[in-house]
N, C-alpha and C positions, 0 to 999 in steps of 0.2 A: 477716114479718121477725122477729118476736118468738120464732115457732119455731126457727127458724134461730139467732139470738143463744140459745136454752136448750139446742141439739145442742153448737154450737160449746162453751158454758159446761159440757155435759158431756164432752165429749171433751177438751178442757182439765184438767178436774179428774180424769175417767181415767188422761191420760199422769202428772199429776203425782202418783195417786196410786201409777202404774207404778215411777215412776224412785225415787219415796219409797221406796215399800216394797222393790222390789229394791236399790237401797246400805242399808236395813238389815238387810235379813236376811244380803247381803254381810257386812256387819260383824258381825253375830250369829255366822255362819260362822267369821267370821275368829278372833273370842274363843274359840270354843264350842275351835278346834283349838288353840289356843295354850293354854289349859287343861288339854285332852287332855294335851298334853306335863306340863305341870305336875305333875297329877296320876296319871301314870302307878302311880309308885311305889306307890301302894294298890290291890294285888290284889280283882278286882269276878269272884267267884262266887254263881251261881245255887242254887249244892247247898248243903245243909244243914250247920248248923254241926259239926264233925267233935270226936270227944273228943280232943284234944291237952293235955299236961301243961304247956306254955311258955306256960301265956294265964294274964296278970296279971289281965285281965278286961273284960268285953262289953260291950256298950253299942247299943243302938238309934241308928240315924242316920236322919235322914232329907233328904231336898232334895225341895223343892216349885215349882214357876213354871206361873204363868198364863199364856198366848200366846197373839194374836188374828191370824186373817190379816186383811188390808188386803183393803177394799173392792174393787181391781181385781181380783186372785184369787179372791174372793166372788163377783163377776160374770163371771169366765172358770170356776168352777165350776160356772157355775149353768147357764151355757150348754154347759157337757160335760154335766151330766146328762140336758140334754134324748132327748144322742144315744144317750148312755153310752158307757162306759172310763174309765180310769184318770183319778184327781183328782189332776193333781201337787200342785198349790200347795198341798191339803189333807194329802198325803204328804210335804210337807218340813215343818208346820207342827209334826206331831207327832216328825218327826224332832229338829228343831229341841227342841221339848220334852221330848224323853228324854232328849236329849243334857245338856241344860240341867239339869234334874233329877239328874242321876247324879252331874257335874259339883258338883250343891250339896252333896248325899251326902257325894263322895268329901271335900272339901273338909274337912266337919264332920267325916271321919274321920279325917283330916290332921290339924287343930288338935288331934287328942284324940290325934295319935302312932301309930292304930291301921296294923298292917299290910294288915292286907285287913275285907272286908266277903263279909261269907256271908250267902245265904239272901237273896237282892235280890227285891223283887220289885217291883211296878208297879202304879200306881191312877192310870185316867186318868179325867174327869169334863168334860162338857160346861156351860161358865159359863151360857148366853144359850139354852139349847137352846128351840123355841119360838115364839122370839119373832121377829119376822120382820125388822122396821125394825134390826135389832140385827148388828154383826158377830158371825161365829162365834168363839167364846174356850174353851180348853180350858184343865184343870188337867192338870199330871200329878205322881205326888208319886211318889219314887223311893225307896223305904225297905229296910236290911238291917241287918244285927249285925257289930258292926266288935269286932276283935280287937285288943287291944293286947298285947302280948309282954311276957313278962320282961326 
C-alpha cells in the first residue's frame, strides 16, 4: 500500500508539474512574441560594425536570463536519452533563452534610442552543470554595439 500511495504521489506531482510548466512556458511564448513586435524597430545584425559617418555614437548592450526546465521535461529528457534523438523540451529551453536575451539587448538599446545593434553575438553557460539532485539551468547573455544616429 505504501508503494502504491508514493507512485500515485508521483504521478500526481508529474501531471502537476506537466500542466505547470507547459501554461508557463505558454505564457513565456506569448511575451517573448508580443516583445518581438515591440521591439522590432531596432535592426539585430551579426556583421561587424560598418564605418558610417551618421553614428552620434556606440555603446555595448547587453541582455542576460537564466532559465531552468521543470522537472517533468528533465524526466521525459532523461528517458529520450536513453534511446536517443532529439531533446525537444531542451531545444525550446534555449530557444526560449535566446529569445529572452536578445529581447533584453534590444530593449537596452531602445532606452538608449539606438537604431540597430551590430556585431551580436552569444554566451550561453550551464548554472547546475553536475550536479545531479539539481534542475538543469542555463544562462545565455546576448551582447552587441548598438548605434545611435545623429
Amino acid at each position: 500500500m505504501e508503494n502504491f500511495i508514493g507512485l500515485i504521489s508521483f504521478l500526481v506531482l508529474m501531471i502537476a508539474g506537466y500542466l505547470f510548466g507547459s501554461y508557463a512556458e505558454r505564457k513565456h511564448y506569448k511575451s517573448i512574441l508580443q516583445r518581438e513586435e515591440q521591439y522590432r524597430n531596432v535592426v539585430l545584425m551579426a556583421l561587424r560594425l560598418p564605418r558610417v559617418s551618421h553614428v552620434e555614437h556606440t555603446q555595448l548592450v547587453s541582455g542576460s536570463v537564466v532559465i531552468s526546465v521543470d522537472y517533468f521535461k528533465r524526466f521525459l529528457a532523461s528517458l529520450r536519452m536513453l534511446v536517443g534523438g532529439r531533446l525537444n523540451s531542451y531545444e525550446s529551453l534555449l530557444d526560449r533563452a535566446r529569445r529572452e536575451a536578445i529581447l533584453r539587448m534590444q530593449k537596452q538599446a531602445s532606452d538608449m534610442n539606438a537604431s540597430s545593434v551590430y556585431n551580436i553575438k552569444f554566451e550561453t553557460s550551464s548554472i547546475s552543470k553536475g550536479q545531479k539532485d539539481r534542475v538543469g539551468s542555463i544562462e545565455v547573455l546576448a551582447y552587441g554595439t548598438a548605434i545611435v544616429g545623429k
